[in-house]
N, C-alpha and C positions, 0 to 999 in steps of 0.2 A: 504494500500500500504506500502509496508516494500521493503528495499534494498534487496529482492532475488531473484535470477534471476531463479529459478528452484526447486524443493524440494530438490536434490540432489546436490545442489553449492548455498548455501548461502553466497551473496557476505557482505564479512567484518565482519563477527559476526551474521549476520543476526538478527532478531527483537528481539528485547528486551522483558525481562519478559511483559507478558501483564499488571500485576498489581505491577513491580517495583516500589519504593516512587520515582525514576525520573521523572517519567512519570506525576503526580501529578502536576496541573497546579501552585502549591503554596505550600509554608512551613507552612504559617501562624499560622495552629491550633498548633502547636509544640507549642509555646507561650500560648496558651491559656490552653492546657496542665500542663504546666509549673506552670504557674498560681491556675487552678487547683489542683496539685502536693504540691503545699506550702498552699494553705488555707485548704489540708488536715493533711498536715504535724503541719502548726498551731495548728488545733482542738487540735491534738494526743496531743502534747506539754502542752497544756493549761488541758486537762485531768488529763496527767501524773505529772503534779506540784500542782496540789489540793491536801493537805495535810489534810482536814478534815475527822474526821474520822469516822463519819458518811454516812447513804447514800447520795447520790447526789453530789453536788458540792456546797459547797459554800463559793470561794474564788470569791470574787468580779471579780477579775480583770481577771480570766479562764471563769465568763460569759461572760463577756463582750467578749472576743476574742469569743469564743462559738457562740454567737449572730450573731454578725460581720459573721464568716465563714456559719454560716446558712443561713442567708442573703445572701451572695457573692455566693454561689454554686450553687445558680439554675441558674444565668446570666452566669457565668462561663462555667456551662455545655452548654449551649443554645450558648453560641460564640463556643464552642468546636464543636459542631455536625455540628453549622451553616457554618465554616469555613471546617474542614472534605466534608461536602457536597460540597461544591465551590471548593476544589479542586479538589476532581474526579469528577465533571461536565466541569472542564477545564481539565481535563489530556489528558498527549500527547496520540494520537493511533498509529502514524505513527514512532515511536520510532526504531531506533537500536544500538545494541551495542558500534559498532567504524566508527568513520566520517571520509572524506579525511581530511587533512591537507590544500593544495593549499597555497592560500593569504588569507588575513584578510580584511576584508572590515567591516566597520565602520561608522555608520551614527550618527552623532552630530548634535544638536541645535548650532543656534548662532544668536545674537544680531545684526541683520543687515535684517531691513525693506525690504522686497521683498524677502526672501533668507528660505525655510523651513527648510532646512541642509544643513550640508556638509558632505561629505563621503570621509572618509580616506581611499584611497586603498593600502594596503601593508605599504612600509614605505614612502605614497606620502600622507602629509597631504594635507586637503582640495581638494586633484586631481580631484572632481566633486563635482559638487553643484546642487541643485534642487532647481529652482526659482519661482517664481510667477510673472505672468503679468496683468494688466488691459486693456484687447487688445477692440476694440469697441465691438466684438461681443460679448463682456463676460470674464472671468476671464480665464487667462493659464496657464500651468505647462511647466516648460521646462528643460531640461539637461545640463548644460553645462560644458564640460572637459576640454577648457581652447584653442581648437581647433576645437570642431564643437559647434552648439548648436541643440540640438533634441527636439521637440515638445512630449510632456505625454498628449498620452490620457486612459482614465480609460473607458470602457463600459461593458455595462451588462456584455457578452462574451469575451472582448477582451484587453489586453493593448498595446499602441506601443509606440514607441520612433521611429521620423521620423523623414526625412528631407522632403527639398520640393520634390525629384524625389520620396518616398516613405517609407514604414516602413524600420528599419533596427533592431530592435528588436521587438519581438513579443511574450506575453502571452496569449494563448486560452486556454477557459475552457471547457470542457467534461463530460460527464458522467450522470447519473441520478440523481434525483433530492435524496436526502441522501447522497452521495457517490462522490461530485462532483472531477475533475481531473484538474488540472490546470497544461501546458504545456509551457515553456517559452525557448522559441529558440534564444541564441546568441551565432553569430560567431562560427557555426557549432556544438554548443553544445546546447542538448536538455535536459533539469531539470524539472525533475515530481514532484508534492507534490500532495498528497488529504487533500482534506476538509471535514472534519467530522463533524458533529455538529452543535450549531449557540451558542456556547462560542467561546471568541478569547483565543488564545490558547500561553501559553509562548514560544514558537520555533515551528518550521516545519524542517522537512526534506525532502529534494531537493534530486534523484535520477536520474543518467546522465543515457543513453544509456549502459555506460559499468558495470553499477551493483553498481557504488560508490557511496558513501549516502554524502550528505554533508549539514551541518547544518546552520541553521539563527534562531540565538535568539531574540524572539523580541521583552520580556519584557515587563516592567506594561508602562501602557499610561499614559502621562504628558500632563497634559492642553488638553488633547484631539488627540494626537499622540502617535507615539510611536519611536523609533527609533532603529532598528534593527543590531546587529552585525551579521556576516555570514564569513565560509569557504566557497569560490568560485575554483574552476579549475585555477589552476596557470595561462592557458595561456589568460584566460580571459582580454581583457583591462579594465581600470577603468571605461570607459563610459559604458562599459556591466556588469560588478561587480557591478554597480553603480542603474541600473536597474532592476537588481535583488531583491536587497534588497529594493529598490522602488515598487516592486510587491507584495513583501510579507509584505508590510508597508500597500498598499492600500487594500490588501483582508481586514488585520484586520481593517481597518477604515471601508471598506463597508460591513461588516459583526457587527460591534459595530452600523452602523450608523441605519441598519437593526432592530436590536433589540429595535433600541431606537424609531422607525419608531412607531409603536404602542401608544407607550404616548404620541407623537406630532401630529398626525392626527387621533384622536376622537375616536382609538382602533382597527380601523379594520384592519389596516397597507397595504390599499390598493392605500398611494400615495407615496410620498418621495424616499429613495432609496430601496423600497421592489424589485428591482428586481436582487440587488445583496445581496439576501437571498440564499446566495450558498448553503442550503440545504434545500432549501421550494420547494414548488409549481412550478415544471417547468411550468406550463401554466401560471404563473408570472412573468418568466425571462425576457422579453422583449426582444432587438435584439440589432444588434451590429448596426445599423444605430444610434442610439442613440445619443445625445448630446454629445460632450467630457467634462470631468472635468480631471484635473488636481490633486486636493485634495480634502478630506472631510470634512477640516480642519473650 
């Protein structure tokens, strides 16, 4: 899925190089490069200043560097290829050239027991927060913009943000099983992303109805989160900005939680959260009657 509405009217640039370094889920191996680059540059050095004039080398101290770099290269190469591979198994698919602009929405950590983040919308710090509860039935997630409060639910299929008469934002998901579509409707704006893969992926992009791409970065995961920056549709309010980037916070926790499903339930990945495996086994997905959860955290 790419911001175009047609072959003949690519909105905004339309998709980006398929194999752009953007797109690259990580820089990392540059460093390891790098790395590589100087214990060759070493060798060359320690070569070139042997001053014997016989064959071989035998300045003490051009072996030893010599030794050292023979040593060091075969680990070097092996983080080289190993970190190259990790990034195009995270690189972006759904990439395009140019994003709307909108607002800025902004989700932060913060020191305060019961409280997952807060999200900055525009220039309203903290304008919603994403809390935690210990309610009797179980643990809850909820939204609050400082004027309502809305209940998060996460299932297989579905997320919402409610009150008690009913939802008032909604993410469903579509599509087959590879290829999945995740559709999230607020206040009369509807934002596509797909799911490719089962790496969590450094950004996604968001495509409204009118062709415009709009981007959420959402970055390496701390302690087991992550916390997402995002352009939204200006007219967006903060409680809907605010969900947004809560959608695409919880794919990547149930999609990380997915992977990790196999080495905590004895290999077969047949309990836990396999059934937000957004590109496994549709006859695994379960259904949206499902339990709520709040986080994965």
């Amino acid at each position: 899925m790419t911001a175009t509405l047609d072959a003949t009217r690519p909105a905004h640039g339309g998709p980006a190089p398929a194999w752009s370094p953007r797109r690259l889920g990580h820089h990392r191996y540059l460093w390891w490069a790098g790395a590589l680059a100087l214990a060759g540059a070493a060798g060359a050095i320690a070569v070139g200043l042997d001053r014997s004039p016989g064959p071989g080398i035998a300045d003490d101290g051009a072996v030893t560097v010599l030794t050292v770099v023979v040593l060091a290269v075969p680990f070097l190469l092996w983080g080289l290829v190993h970190q190259v591979v990790s990034a195009v198994r995270r690189r972006v698919r759904d990439d395009v050239r140019v994003y709307g602009v909108g607002q800025s929405v902004v989700a932060r950590a913060v020191v305060d027991e019961g409280v997952r983040y807060v999200v900055d919308v525009d220039h309203a710090p903290a304008a919603v927060s994403i809390r935690h509860r210990q309610d009797p039935g179980g643990p809850s997630s909820w939204l609050d913009d400082g004027e309502r409060r809305l209940r998060l639910r996460a299932r297989a299929r579905q997320m919402t943000a409610s009150t008690a008469d009913g939802p008032v934002f909604v993410a469903r998901r579509s599509g087959p099983a590879g290829r999945r579509q995740w559709e999230i409707a607020v206040e009369g704006i509807r934002l596509r992303c797909e799911v490719r893969g089962t790496m969590p992926v450094p950004r996604r992009t968001l495509v409204d109805d009118d062709g415009e791409a709009w981007l959420v970065t959402v970055g390496r995961a701390r302690r087991g989160r992550v916390l997402p920056r995002a352009r939204v549709p200006e007219r967006l309010s903060p409680a809907a900005a605010a969900f947004v980037v809560w959608v695409v916070a919880e794919l990547d926790a149930k999609i990380r939680a997915a992977r990790e499903t196999p080495l905590t339930s004895g290999g077969d990945g047949s309990s836990g959260d396999s059934s937000w495996w957004d590109t496994g086994d549709s006859a695994s997905t379960g259904d949206d009657t499902g339990s709520s959860t709040g986080s994965s955290d």
